[in-house]
N, C-alpha and C positions, 0 to 999 in steps of 0.2 A: 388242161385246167380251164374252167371255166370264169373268167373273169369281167366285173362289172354288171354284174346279173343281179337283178334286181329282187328275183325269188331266189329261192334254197330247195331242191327239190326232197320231200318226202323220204324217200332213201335211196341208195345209189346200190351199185354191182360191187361187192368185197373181190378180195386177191382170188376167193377159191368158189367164184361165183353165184354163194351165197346175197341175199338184199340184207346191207348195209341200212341203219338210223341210226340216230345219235341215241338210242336205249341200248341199241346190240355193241357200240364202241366201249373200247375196255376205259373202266372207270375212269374218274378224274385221278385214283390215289394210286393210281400204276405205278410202280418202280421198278419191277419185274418184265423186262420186255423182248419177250420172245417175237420170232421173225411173223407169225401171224399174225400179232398186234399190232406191230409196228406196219404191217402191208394193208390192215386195214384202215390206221391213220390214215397213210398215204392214200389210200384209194379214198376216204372221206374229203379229202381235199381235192384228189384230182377229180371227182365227181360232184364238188361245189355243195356238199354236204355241211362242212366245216370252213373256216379260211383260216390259213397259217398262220394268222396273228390269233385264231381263236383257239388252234391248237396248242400252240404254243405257252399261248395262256394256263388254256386247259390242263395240260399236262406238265407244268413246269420244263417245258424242253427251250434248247436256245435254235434261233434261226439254222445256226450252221448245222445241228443237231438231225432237225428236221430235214431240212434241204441234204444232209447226207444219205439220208433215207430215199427219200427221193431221188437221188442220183443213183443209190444202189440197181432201185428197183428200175429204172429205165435203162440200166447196163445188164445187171441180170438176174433183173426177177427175181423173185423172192429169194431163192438160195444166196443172191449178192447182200442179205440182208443177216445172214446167221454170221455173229462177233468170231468164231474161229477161223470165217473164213475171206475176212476181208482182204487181207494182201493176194491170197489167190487170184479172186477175182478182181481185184484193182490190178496186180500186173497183167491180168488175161486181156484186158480193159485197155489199155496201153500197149499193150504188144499188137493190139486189133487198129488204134491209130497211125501205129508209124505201119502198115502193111495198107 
């Protein structure tokens, strides 16, 4: 993540490396959050597009919310992002620390 940066760049690289701007992000009235959407929040943030207090805003999402997202996708990539399959890979997650 880029932080204390004084610009915001133009658009960033999406999950499926697509260019990412704040036109191509899913609306403000999302409620519906499939693992694409949700990968390219995340990528809007780690590529200083957005910041997590504006998503957060933005989207009605809470810090932990967000930041869960964020932890998915740095353990395992988008697929750690689809809701049926959380405990999979949160125990795979886990079993990868204590080894």
């Amino acid at each position: 993540m880029i932080e204390n940066q004084k610009f915001k760049p133009a658009q960033v690289i999406g999950p499926l490396g697509e260019p990412l701007t704040i036109e191509s992000l899913p609306p403000p009235q999302t409620t519906r959050w499939v693992v694409r959407r949700k990968a390219e929040v995340v990528a809007a943030v780690n590529g200083g597009l957005l910041t997590i207090e504006e998503v957060c805003e933005r989207y009605s999402l809470t810090l932990e919310e967000f930041a869960s997202w964020q932890r998915a996708v740095e353990r395992s990539g988008m697929p750690g992002l689809r809701v049926t399959k959380i405990q999979k890979y949160r125990d795979l997650y886990e079993r990868q620390l204590r080894f």
